[in-house]
Each structure stands twice: as structure tokens, then as C-alpha cells.
N, C-alpha and C positions, 0 to 999 in steps of 0.2 A: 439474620437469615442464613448466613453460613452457618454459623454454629447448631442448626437448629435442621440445615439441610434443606431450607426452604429455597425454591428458585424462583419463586415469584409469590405476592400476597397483595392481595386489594387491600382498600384503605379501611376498608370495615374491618379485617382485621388487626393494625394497627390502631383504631377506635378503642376495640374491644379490651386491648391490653391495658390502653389510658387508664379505660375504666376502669378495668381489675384493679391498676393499681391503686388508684385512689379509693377503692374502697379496702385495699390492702393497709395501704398508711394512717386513712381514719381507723381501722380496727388497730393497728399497732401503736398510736400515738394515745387512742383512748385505754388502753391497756398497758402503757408501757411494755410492750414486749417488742423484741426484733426476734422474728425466725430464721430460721438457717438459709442459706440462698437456696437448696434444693427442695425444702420446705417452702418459702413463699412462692417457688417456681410450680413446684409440682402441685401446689395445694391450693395459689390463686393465682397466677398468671396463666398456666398452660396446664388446667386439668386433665386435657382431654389428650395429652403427648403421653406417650409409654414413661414411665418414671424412672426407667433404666436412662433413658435417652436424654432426662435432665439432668437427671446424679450427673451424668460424665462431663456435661459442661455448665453446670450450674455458676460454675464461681465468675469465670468467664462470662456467661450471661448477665448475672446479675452485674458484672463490670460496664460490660458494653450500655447496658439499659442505663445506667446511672450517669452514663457519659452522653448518652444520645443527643445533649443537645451542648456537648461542649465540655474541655476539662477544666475546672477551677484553677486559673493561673494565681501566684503571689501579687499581693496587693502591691503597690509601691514603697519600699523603706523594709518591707516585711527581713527581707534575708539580711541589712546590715544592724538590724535591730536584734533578731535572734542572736548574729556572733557576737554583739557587744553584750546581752543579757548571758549569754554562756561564758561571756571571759568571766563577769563578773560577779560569774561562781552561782546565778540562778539555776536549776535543776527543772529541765522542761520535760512538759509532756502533751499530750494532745488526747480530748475524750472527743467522740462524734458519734454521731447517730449516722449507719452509714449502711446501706446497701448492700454493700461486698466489701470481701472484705481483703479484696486484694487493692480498691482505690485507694487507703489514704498510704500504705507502704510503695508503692507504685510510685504516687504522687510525690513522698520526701526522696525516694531516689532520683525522680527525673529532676526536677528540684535543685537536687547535689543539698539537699537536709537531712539523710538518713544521722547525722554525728551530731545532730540539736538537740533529737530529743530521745531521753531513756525510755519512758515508754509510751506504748499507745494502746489506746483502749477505746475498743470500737462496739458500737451495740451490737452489729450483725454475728461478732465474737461472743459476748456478754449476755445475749440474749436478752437484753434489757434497753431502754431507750430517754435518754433524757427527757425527760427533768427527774427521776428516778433516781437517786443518792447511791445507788448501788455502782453507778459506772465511778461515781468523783469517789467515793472512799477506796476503791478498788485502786484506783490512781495514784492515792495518798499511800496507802498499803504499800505498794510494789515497789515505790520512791522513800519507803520506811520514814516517812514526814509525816506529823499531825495534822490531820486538816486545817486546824487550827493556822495554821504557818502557811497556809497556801492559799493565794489567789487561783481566780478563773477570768479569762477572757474571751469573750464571744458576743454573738452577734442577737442573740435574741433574749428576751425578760423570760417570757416563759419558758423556755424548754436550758437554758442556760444558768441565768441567777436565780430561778427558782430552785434547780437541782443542787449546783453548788452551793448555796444558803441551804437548803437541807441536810445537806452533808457537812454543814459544819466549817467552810473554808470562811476563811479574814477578811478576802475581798473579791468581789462581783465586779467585771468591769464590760462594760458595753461598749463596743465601738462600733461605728454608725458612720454613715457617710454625712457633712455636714449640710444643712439644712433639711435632713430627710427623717426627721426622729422616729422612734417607733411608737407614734398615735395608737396604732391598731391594740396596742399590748399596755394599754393607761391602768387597764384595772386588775393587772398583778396583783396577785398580793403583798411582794416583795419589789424590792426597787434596785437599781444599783449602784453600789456605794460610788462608781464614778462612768462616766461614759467620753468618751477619747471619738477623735474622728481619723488619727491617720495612727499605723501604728508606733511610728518615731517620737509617740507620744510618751508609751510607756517606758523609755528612759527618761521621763522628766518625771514618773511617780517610783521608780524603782529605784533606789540608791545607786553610785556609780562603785561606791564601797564594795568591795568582796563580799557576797553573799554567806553566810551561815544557815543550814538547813532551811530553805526557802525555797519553794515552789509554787510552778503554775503553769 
């Protein structure tokens, strides 16, 4: 509301946006495309605002909306897993399918992770959106590693180890919280080569050995 200059809005307005967006993200996910935040702003959430009046806070909007219901804190084990895969010479990176594209640099500063990972690769950047191969080779690309030599880790079959099996990476790994599997996504096409439920797991499948061009 501030950034938009609003001083007051009934719930219907707040309905109306739900809505947009969700028929925002059905059209983006059936399409693999992410638009630009001033674009999804100005083109399905707030048609009817002057498009000057997005452009100026667009990035910021798309930040706040993405957060509106809370920011993704690190799982438990997350940050001493990372510094032990970075001693030992793993080369990190991170792909998302992401609203703004100020949340995931934001997030590894607050964090204290901006020094984990080289690069990051986000759809709302990319204009592209997982499961789309274009975000994981772009990854591979930038990290001058073959796909071939890189794992993925992530949380979902479809939009995860579907893209990274497209793109060619070694290994697909799913973590999941345990007893909660992902039923809903049985009928992938693809599967994943392993699934883990905390992430202190993945130093028991990554060698403790010094890394040689290897990514993920």
C-alpha cells in the first residue's frame, strides 16, 4: 500500500490480486516464461495503475508480494553444510523460479551466504522458468562446468529434476521432509536419482575429498 500510495483498500481488493496472480502463474508455468516485474505488474496484477507509477516500484512490489506471507528462513544444518561443501572445493550456485528479483540476493546477504555461491540464476532475470533447461545450462555455462559434472538439488520432481535431467546434469536430488513424500508428482516422467530429508545429508553422498570441477 505504501509503495503503491494506497491509504486504505477493502478485501475485494486484495481478492482481486490473489486472483491475478494465480492466473498469472498458471499462464507462466504453462508456458515457461517469467516476465519482468514491471510487466507482470503492469500487465496482470495492476492494469488499471498508470504504468509510470509501476515501472518506479515495480521491483520492490514484486519483493513485498513474494514475501506477503513470510520470508524463507534456512532450513536447519543448511549454512554448516554449505561451508563444508565450499571447503571442499564444491562450486555452488543456485537457479529459482522467482518473482523479484531482488529476493534471493537480499536473502544470501541477510543470511551472511552471499561467499557460497558464484552464481545465481533466477527466472524473473532469465525470463524463463523451470523446468525449462535454459535456466540449468545457463548455470553450467557461467560456472564453465559441463552439465554433465553437475548435480541439482531441490524440492520438487517436476519443475526441478525434470529441468535438470533436460539439461543434461549427473544428478537430480530431492529433499523432502521425512514422512511427507511427494505423492502428488508420482507421474513424472523422470525420477530422482536420490532423495535426502535434511540437508546434512549431502555430505554423506558428496566426497569429503577436494572437489575437482564439480557443481551444483
Amino acid at each position: 500500500m505504501a509503495l503503491l500510495g494506497i491509504k486504505d483498500a477493502p478485501e475485494a481488493f486484495w481478492e482481486a490480486l490473489e486472483g491475478r496472480y494465480r492466473a498469472y502463474t498458471g499462464w507462466a508455468q504453462e508456458n515457461l516464461t517469467q516476465l519482468s516485474e514491471g510487466e507482470m505488474w503492469r500487465l496482470w496484477m495492476l492494469p488499471d495503475v498508470a504504468p509510470q507509477q509501476i515501472e518506479a516500484v515495480a521491483e520492490e512490489l514484486a519483493l513485498a508480494w513474494s514475501q506477503r506471507k513470510g520470508r524463507a528462513l534456512p532450513a536447519p544444518g543448511a549454512d554448516e553444510t554449505l561451508a563444508e561443501l565450499k571447503h571442499c572445493g564444491y562450486r555452488l550456485g543456485i537457479i529459482s523460479n522467482t518473482l523479484s528479483s531482488l529476493d534471493i540476493p537480499r536473502s544470501l546477504t541477510a543470511d551472511g551466504w552471499d561467499d557460497y555461491f558464484e552464481v545465481v540464476i533466477q527466472s524473473s532475470a532469465l525470463r524463463s522458468r523451470k523446468p525449462a533447461p535454459d535456466l540449468f545450462l545457463e548455470a553450467a555455462r557461467l560456472l564453465d562446468v559441463e552439465p554433465a559434472r553437475c548435480a541439482y538439488v531441490g524440492n520438487r520432481i517436476s519443475k526441478d529434476i525434470v529441468g535438470c535431467k533436460r539439461a543434461g546434469y549427473q544428478l537430480g536430488i530431492i529433499i523432502e521432509a521425512s514422512g511427507k513424500p511427494h505423492a502428488d508428482e508420482a507421474d513424472q516422467p523422470v525420477r530422482p536419482d536420490m532423495v535426502i530429508h535434511s540437508f546434512g545429508e549431502l555430505l554423506n553422498i558428496f566426497s569429503a575429498v577436494r572437489a575437482t570441477q564439480n557443481a551444483f
